[in-house]
ZADO-1210 file (C-alpha; in nm, 4 decimals, padded with zeros to 6 digits):
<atoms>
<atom x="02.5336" y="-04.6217" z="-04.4612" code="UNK" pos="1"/>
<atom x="02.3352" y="-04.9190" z="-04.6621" code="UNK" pos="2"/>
<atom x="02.1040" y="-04.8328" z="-04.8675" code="UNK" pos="3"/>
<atom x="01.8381" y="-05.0906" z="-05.0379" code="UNK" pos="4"/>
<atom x="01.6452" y="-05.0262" z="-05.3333" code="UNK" pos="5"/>
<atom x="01.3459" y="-05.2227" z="-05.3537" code="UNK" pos="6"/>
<atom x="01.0095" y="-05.2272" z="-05.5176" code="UNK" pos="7"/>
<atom x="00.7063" y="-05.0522" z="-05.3328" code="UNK" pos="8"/>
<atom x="00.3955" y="-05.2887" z="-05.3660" code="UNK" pos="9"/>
<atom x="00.1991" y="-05.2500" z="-05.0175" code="UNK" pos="10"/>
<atom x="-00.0645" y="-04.9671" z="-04.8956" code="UNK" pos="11"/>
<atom x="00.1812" y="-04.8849" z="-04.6094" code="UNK" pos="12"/>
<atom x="00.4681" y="-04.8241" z="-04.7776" code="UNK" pos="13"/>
<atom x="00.2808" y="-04.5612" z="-05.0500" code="UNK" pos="14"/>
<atom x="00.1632" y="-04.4201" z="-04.7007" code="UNK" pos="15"/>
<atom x="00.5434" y="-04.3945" z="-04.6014" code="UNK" pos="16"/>
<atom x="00.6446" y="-04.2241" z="-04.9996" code="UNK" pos="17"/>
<atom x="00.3022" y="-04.0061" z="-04.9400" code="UNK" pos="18"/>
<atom x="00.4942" y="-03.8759" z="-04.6034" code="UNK" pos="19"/>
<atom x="00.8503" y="-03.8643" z="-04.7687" code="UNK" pos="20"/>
<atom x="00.6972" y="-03.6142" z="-05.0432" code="UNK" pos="21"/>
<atom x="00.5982" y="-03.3607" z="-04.8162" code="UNK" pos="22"/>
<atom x="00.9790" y="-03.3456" z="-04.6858" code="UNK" pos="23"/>
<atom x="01.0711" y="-03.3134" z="-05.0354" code="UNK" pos="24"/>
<atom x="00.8352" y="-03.0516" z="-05.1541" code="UNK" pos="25"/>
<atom x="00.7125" y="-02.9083" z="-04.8387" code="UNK" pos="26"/>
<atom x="00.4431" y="-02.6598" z="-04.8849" code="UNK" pos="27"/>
<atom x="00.2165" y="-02.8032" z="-05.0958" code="UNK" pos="28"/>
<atom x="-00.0149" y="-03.0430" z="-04.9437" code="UNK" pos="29"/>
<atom x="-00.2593" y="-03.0563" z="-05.1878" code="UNK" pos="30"/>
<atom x="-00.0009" y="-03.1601" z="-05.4660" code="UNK" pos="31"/>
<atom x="00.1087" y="-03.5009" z="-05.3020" code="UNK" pos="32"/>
<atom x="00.0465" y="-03.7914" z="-05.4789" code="UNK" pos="33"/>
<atom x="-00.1657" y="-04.0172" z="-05.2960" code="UNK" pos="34"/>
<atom x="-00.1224" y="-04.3355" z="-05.1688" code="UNK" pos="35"/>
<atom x="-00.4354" y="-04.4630" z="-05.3590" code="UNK" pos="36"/>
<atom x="-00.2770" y="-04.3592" z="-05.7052" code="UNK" pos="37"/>
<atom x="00.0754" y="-04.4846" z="-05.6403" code="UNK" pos="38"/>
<atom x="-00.1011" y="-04.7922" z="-05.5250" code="UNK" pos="39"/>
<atom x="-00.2837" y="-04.8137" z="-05.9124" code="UNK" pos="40"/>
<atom x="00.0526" y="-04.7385" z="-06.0512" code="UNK" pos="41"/>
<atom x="00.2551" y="-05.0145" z="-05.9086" code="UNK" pos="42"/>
<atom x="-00.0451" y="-05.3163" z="-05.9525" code="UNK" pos="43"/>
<atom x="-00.0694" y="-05.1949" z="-06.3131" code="UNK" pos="44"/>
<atom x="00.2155" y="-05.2039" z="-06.4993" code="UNK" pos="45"/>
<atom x="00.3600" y="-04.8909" z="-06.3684" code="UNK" pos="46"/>
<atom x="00.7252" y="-04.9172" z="-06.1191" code="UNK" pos="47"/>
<atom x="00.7402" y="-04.7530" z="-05.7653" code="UNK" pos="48"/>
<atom x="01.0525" y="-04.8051" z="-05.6130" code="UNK" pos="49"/>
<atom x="01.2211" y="-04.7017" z="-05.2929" code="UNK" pos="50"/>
<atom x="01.5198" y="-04.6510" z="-05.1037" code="UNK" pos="51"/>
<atom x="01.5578" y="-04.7191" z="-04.7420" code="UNK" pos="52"/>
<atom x="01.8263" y="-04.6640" z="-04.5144" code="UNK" pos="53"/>
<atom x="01.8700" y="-05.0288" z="-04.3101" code="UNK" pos="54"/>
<atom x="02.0540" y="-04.8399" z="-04.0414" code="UNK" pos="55"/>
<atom x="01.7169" y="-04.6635" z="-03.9395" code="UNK" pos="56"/>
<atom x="01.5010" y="-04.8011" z="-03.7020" code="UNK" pos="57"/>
<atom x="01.2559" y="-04.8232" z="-03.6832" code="UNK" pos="58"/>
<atom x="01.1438" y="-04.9385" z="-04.0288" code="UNK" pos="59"/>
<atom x="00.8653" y="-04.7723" z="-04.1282" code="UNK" pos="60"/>
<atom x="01.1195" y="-04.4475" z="-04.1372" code="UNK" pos="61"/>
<atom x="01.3774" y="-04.5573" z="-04.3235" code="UNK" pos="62"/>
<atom x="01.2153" y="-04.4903" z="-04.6256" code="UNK" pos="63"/>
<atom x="01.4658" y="-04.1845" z="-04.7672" code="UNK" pos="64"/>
<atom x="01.3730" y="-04.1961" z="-05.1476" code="UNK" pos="65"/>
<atom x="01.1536" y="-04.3048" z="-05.4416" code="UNK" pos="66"/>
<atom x="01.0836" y="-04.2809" z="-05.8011" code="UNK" pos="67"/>
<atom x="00.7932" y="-04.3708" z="-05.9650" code="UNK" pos="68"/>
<atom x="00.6335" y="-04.3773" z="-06.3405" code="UNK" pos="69"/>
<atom x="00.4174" y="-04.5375" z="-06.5302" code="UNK" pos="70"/>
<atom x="00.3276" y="-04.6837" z="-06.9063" code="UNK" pos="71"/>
<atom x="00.2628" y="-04.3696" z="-07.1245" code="UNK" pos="72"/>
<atom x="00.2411" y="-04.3234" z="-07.5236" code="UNK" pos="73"/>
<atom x="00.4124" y="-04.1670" z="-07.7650" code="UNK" pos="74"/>
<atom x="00.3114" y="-04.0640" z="-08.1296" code="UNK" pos="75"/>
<atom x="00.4918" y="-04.1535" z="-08.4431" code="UNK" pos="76"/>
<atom x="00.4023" y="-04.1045" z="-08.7966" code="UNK" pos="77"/>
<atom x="00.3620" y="-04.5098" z="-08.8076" code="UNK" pos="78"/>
<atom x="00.1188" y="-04.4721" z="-08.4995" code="UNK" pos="79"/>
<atom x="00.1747" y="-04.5169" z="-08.1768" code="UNK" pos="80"/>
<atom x="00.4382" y="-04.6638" z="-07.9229" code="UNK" pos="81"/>
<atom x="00.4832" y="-04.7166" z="-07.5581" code="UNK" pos="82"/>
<atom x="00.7376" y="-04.5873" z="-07.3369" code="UNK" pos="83"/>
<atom x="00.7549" y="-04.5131" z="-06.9998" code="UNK" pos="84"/>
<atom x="00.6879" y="-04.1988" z="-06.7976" code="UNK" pos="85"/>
<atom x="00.8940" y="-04.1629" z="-06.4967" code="UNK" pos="86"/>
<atom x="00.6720" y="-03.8833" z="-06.3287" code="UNK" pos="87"/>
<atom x="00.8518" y="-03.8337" z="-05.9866" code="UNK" pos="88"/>
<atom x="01.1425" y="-03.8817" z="-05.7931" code="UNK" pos="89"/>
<atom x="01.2612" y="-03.7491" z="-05.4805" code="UNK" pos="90"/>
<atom x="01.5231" y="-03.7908" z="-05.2096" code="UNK" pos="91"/>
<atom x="01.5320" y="-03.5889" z="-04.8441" code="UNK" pos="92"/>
<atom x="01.7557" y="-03.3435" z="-04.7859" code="UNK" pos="93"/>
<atom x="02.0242" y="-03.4961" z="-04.5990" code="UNK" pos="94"/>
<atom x="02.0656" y="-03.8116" z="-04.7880" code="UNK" pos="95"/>
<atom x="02.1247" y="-03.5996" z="-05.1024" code="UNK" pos="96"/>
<atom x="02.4513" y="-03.6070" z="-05.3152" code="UNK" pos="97"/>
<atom x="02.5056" y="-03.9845" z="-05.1962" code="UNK" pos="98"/>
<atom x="02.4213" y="-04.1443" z="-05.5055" code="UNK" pos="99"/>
<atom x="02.1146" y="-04.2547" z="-05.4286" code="UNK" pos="100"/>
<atom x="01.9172" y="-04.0781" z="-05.6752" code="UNK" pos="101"/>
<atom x="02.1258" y="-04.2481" z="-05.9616" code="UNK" pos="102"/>
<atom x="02.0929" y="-04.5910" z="-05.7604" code="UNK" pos="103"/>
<atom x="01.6852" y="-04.4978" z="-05.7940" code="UNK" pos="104"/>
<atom x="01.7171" y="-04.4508" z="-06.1685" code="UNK" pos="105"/>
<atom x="01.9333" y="-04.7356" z="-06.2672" code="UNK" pos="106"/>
<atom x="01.6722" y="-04.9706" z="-06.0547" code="UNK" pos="107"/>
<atom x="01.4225" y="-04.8231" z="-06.2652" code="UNK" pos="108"/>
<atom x="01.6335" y="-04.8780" z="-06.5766" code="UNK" pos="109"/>
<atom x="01.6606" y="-05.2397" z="-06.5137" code="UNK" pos="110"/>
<atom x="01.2498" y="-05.2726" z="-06.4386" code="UNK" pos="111"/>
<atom x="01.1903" y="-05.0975" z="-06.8033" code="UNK" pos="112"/>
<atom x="01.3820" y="-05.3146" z="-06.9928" code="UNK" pos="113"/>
<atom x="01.2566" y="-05.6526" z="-06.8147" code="UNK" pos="114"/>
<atom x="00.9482" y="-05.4796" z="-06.9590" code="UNK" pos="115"/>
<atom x="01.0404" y="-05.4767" z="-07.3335" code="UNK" pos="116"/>
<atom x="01.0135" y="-05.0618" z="-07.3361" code="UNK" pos="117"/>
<atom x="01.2906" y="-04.8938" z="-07.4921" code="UNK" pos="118"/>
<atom x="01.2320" y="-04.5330" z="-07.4028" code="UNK" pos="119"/>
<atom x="01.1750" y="-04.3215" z="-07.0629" code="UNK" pos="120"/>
<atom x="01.0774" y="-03.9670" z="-07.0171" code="UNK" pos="121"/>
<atom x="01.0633" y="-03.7286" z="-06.7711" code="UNK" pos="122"/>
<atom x="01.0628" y="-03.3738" z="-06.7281" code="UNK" pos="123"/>
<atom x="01.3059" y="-03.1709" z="-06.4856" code="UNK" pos="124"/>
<atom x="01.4080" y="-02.7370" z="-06.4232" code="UNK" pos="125"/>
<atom x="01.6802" y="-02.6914" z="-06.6210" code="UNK" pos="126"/>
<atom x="01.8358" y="-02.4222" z="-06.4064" code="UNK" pos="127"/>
<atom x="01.8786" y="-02.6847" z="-06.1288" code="UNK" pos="128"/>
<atom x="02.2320" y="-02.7861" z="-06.2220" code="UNK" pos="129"/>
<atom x="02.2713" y="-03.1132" z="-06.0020" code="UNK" pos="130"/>
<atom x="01.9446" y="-03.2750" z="-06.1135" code="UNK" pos="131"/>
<atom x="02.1080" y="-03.1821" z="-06.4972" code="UNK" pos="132"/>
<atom x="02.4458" y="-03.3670" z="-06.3799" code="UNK" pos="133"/>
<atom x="02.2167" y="-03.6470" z="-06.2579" code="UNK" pos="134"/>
<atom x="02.0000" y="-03.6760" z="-06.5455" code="UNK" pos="135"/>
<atom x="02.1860" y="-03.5974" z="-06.8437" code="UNK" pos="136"/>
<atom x="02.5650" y="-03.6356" z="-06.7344" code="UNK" pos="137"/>
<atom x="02.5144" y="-03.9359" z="-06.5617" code="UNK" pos="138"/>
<atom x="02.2890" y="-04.1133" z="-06.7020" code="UNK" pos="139"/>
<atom x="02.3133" y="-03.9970" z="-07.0213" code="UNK" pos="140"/>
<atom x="01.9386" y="-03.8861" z="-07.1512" code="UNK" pos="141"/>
<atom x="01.9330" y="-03.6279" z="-07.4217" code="UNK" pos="142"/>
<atom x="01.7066" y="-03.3273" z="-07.4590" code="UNK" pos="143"/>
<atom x="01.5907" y="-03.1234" z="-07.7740" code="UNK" pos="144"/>
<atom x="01.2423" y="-03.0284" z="-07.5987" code="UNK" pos="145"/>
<atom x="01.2099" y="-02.6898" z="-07.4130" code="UNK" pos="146"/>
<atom x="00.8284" y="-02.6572" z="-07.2345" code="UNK" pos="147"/>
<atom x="00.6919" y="-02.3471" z="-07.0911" code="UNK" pos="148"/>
<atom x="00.5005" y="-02.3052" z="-06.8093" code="UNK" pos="149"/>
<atom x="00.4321" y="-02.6876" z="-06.8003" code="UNK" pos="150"/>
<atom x="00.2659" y="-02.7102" z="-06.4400" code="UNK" pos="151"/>
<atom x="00.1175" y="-02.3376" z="-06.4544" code="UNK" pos="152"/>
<atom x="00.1828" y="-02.1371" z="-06.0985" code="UNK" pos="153"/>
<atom x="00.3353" y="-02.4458" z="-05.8701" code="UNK" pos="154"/>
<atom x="00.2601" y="-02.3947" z="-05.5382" code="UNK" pos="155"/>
<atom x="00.5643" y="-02.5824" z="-05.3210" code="UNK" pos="156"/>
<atom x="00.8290" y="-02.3917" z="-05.1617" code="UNK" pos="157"/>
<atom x="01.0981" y="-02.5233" z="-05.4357" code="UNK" pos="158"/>
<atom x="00.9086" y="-02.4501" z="-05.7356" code="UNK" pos="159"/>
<atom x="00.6733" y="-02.1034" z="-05.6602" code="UNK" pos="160"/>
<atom x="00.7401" y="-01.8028" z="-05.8280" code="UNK" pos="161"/>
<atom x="00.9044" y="-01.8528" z="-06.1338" code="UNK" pos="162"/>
<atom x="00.7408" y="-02.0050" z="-06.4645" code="UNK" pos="163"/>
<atom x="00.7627" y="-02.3549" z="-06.4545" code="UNK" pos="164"/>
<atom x="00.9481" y="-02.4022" z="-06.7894" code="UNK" pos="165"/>
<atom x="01.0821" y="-02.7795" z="-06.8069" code="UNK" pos="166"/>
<atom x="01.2946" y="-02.9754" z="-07.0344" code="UNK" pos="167"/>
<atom x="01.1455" y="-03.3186" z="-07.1615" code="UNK" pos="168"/>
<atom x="01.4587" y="-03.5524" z="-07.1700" code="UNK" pos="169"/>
<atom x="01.4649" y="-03.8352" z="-07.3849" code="UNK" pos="170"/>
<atom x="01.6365" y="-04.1517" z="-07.1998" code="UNK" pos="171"/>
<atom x="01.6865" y="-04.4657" z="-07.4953" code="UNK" pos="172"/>
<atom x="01.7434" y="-04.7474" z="-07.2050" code="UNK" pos="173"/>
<atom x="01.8797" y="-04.9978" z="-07.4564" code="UNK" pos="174"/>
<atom x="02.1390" y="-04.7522" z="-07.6598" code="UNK" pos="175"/>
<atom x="02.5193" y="-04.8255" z="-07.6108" code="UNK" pos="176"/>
<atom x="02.5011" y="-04.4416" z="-07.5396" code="UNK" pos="177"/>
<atom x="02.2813" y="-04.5121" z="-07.1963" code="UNK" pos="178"/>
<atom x="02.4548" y="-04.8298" z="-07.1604" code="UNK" pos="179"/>
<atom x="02.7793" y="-04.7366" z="-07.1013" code="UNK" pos="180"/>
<atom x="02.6670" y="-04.4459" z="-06.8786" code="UNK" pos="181"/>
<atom x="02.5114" y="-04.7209" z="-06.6530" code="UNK" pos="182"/>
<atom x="02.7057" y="-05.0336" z="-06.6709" code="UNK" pos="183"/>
<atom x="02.8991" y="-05.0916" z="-06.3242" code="UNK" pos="184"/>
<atom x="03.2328" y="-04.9719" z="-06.4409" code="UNK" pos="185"/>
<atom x="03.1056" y="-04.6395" z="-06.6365" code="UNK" pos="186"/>
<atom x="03.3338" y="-04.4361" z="-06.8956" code="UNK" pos="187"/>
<atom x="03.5226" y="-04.1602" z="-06.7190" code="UNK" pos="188"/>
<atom x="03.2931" y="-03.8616" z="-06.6808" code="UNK" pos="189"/>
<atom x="03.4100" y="-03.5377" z="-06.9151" code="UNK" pos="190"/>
<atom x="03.4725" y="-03.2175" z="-06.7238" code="UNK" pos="191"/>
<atom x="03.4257" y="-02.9090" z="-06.9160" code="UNK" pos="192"/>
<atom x="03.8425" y="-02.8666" z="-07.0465" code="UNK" pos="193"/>
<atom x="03.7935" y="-03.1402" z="-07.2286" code="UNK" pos="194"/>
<atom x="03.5666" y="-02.9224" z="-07.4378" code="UNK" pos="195"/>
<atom x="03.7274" y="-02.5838" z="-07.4389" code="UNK" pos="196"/>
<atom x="04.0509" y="-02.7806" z="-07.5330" code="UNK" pos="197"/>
<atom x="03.8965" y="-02.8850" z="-07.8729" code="UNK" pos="198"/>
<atom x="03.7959" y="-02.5924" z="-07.9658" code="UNK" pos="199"/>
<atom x="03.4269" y="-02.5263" z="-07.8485" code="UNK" pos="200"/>
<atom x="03.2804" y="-02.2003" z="-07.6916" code="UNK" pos="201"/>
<atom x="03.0602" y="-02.1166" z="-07.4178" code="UNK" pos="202"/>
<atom x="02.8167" y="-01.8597" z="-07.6363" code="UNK" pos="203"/>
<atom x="02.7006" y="-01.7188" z="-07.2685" code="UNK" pos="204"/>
<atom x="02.9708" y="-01.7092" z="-07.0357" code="UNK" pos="205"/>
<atom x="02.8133" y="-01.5511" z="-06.6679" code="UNK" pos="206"/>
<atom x="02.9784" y="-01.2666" z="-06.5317" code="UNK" pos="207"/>
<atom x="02.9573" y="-01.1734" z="-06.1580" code="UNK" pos="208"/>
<atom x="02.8349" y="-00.8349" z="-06.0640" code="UNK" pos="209"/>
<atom x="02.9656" y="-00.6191" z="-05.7917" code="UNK" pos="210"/>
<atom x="02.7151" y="-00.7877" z="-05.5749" code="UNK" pos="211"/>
<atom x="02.8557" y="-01.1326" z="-05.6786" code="UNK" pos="212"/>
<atom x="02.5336" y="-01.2205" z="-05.8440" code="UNK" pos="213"/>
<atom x="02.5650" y="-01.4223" z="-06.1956" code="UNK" pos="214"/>
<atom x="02.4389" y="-01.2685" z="-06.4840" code="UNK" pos="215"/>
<atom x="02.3440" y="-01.3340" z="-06.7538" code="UNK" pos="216"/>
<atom x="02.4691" y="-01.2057" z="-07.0764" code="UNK" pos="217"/>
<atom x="02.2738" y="-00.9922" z="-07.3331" code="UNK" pos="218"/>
<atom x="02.0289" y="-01.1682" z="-07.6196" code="UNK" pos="219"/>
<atom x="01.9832" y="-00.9116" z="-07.9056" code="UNK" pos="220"/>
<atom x="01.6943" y="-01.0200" z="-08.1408" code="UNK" pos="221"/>
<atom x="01.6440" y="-00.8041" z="-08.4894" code="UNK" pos="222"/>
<atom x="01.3774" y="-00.7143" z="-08.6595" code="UNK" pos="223"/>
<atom x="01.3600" y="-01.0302" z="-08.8701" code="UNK" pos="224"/>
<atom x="01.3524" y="-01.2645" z="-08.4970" code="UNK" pos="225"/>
<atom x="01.6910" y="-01.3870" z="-08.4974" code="UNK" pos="226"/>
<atom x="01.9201" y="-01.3636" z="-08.2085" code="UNK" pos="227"/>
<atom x="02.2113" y="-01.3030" z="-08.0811" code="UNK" pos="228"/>
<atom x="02.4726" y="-01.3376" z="-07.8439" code="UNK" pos="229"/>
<atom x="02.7866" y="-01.1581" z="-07.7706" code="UNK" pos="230"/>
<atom x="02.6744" y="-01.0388" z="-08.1595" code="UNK" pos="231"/>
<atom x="02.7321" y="-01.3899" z="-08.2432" code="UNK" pos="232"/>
<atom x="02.4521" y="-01.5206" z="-08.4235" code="UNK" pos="233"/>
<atom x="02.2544" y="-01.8001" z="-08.3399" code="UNK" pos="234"/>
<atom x="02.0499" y="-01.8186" z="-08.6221" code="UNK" pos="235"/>
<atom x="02.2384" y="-02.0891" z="-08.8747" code="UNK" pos="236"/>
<atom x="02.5566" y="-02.1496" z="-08.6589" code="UNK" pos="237"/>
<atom x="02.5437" y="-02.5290" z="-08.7545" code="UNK" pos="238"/>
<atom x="02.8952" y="-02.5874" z="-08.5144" code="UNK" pos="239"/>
<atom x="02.9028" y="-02.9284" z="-08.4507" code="UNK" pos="240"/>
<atom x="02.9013" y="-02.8268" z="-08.0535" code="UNK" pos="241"/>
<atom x="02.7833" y="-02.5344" z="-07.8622" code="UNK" pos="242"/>
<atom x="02.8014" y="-02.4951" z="-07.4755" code="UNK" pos="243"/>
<atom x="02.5575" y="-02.2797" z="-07.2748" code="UNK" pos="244"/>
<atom x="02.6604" y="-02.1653" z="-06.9035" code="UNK" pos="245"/>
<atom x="02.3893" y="-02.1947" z="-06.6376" code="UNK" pos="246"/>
<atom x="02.4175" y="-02.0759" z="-06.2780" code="UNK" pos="247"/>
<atom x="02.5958" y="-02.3167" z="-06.0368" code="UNK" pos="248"/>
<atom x="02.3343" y="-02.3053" z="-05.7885" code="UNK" pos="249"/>
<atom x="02.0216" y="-02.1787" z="-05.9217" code="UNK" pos="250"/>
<atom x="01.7656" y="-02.2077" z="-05.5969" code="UNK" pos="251"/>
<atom x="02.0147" y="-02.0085" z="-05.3547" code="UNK" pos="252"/>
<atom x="01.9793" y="-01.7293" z="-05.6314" code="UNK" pos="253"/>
<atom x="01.6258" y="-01.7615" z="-05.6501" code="UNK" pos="254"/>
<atom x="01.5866" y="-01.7861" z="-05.2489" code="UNK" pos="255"/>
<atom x="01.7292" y="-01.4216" z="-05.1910" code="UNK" pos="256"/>
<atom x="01.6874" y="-01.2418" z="-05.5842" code="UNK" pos="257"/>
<atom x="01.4040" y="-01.3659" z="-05.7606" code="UNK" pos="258"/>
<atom x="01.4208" y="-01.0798" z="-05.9993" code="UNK" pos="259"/>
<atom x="01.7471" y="-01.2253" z="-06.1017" code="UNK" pos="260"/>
<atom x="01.6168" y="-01.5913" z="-06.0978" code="UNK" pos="261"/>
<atom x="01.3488" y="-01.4298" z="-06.3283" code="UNK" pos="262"/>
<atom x="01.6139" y="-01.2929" z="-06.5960" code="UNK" pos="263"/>
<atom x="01.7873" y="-01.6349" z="-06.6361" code="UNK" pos="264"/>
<atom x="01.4539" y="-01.8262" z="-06.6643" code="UNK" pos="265"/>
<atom x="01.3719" y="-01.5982" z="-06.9877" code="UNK" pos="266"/>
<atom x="01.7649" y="-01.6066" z="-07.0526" code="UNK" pos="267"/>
<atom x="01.7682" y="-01.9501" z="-07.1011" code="UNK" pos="268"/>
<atom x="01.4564" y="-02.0512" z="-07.3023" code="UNK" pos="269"/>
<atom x="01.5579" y="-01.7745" z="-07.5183" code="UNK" pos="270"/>
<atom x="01.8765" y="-01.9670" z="-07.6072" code="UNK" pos="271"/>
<atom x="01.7074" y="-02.3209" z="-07.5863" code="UNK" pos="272"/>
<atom x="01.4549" y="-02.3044" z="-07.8179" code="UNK" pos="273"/>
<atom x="01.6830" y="-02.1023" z="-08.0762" code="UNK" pos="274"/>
<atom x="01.9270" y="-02.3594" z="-08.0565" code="UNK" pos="275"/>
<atom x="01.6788" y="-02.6340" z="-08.0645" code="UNK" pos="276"/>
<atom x="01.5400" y="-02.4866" z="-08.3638" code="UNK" pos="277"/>
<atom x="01.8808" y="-02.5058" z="-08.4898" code="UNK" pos="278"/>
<atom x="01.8781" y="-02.9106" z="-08.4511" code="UNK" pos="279"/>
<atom x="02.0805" y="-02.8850" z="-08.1235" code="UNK" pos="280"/>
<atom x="02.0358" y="-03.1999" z="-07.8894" code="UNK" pos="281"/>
<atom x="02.1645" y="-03.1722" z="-07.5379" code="UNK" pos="282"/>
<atom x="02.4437" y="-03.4525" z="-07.4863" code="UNK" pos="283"/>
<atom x="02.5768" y="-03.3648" z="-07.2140" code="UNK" pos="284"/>
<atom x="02.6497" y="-03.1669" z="-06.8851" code="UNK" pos="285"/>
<atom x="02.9796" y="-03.0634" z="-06.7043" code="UNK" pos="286"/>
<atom x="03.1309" y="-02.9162" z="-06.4101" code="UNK" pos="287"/>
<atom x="03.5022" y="-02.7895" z="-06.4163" code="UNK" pos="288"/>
<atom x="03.7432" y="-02.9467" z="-06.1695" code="UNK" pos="289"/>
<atom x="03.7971" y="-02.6734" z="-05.9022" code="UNK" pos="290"/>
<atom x="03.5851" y="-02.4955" z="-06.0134" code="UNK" pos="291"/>
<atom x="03.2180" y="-02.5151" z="-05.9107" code="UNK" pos="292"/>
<atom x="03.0926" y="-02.2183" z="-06.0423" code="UNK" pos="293"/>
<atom x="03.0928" y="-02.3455" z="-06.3463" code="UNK" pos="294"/>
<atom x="02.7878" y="-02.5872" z="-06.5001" code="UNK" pos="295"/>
<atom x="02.7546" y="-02.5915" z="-06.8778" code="UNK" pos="296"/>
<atom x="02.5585" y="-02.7982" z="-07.1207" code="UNK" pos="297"/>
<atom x="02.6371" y="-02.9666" z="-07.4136" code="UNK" pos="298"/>
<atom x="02.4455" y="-02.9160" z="-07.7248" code="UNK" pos="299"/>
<atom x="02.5447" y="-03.1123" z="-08.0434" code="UNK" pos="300"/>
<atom x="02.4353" y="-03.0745" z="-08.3622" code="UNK" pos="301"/>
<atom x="02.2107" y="-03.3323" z="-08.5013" code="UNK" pos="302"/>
<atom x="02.4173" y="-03.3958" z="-08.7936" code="UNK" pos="303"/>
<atom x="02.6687" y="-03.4270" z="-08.5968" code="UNK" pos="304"/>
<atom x="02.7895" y="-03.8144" z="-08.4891" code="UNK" pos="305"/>
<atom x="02.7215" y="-03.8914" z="-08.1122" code="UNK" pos="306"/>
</atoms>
């Protein structure tokens, strides 16, 4: 397979990302981005790219990807700055898992900095454990924002029926951090030994039910608001590192047990904004090695080094 990653500039080929959304988020006609505003977007400053399979013809349907964002603010107690807001990215089904979303990203890395703009944000579920991989293992954005109910009731097949709680992710483009996740020959990724084996805790481990459902574990909050797991308290931990355990595959629980999918939606911002409120950042995420029930995030402690 060769994929090319190119910038989108022409009415046809928005008509062609226009089509390629619908396959993404299918359900949801109304919420498609048209090809009149992605059009706007790329002649003003803003980056649409795509990625096209040359081993499709004809060409008009080898478009199997895109991202696209635009110039945003930000607010600072000097005033304001620019950054960029990378509002949507998607990839069909069966080209998934190849790479190509990271291939989208990097392209779009490499368009922001040409453009002087030092910081990217974007907002993603963070229950969906390979688009955490993607955007915080592997290209190494960090997170201390938890959102609820961002977009309100969404209306596409992927997304209905659950709040639609997002984390905002931070991505500094010109850090060595971001760097050296992105530079051809990347640092070795860490798998989640590497952690246990200096000492750091998962504070929510899942257990499996008789049904061989995850669950998650009890959150005890007192009467003064501060919680608890496993009766360890997360109010005033201040360990340099803490790891919290999501489900491997969230949307194959949430598919056939949305009751469940429920629990760990309120599960998890529990945890997030306590530990954010801590002065936890999200570093990183990690699989285990054999193990793919297993997907844990990093959270370290802001005065803790990076």
């Amino acid at each position: 397979m060769s994929i090319d990653i190119r910038l989108l500039e022409t009415h046809d080929e928005m008509l062609a990302v226009e089509k390629l959304e619908l396959s993404v988020w299918p359900g949801s006609e109304i919420d498609v981005v048209p090809d009149h505003v992605l059009l706007t977007v790329a002649h003003n400053g803003g980056v649409v790219l795509g990625a096209f399979d040359e081993d499709v013809q004809p060409e008009s349907e080898s478009l199997v990807g895109f991202v696209f964002g635009f110039p945003g603010l930000y607010f600072t107690p000097d005033g304001p700055r620019p950054k960029h807001c990378s509002h949507m990215m998607g990839v069909l089904p069966d080209y998934r898992n190849l790479g190509i979303g990271f291939a989208l990203k990097r392209a779009q890395w490499q368009m922001v900095r040409h453009q002087g703009l030092d910081r990217v944000t974007w907002t993603y579920d963070p229950l969906i454990s390979r688009n955490a991989y993607l955007n915080i293992g592997k290209l190494g954005s960090v997170c201390n924002i938890y959102m609820r109910e961002v977009y309100g009731n969404m209306r596409d097949s992927l997304n209905k029926g659950l709040p639609s709680d997002r984390f905002q992710v931070d991505w500094w483009v010109n850090t060595p951090r971001v760097v050296s996740h992105l530079r051809k020959r990347a640092r070795r990724p860490l798998v989640l030994d590497d952690y246990l084996s200096g000492g750091f805790d998962v504070i929510n481990p899942i257990t499996i039910d008789e049904d061989g459902w995850p669950n998650p574990m009890q959150i005890d909050i007192d009467s003064a608001g501060q919680f608890s797991v496993q009766g360890i308290s997360l109010e005033g931990v201040k360990k340099s590192m803490v790891l919290v355990e999501i489900p491997p595959d969230f949307m194959s629980l949430k598919a056939v047990n949305a009751e469940l999918a429920l629990e760990w939606r309120l599960h998890t911002r529990t945890l997030f904004e306590a530990l954010f409120s801590q002065g936890y950042l999200i570093t990183d995420f990690v699989h285990q090695p054999g193990d793919p029930s297993r997907s844990v995030y990093v959270l370290t402690h802001g005065e803790s080094t990076l």
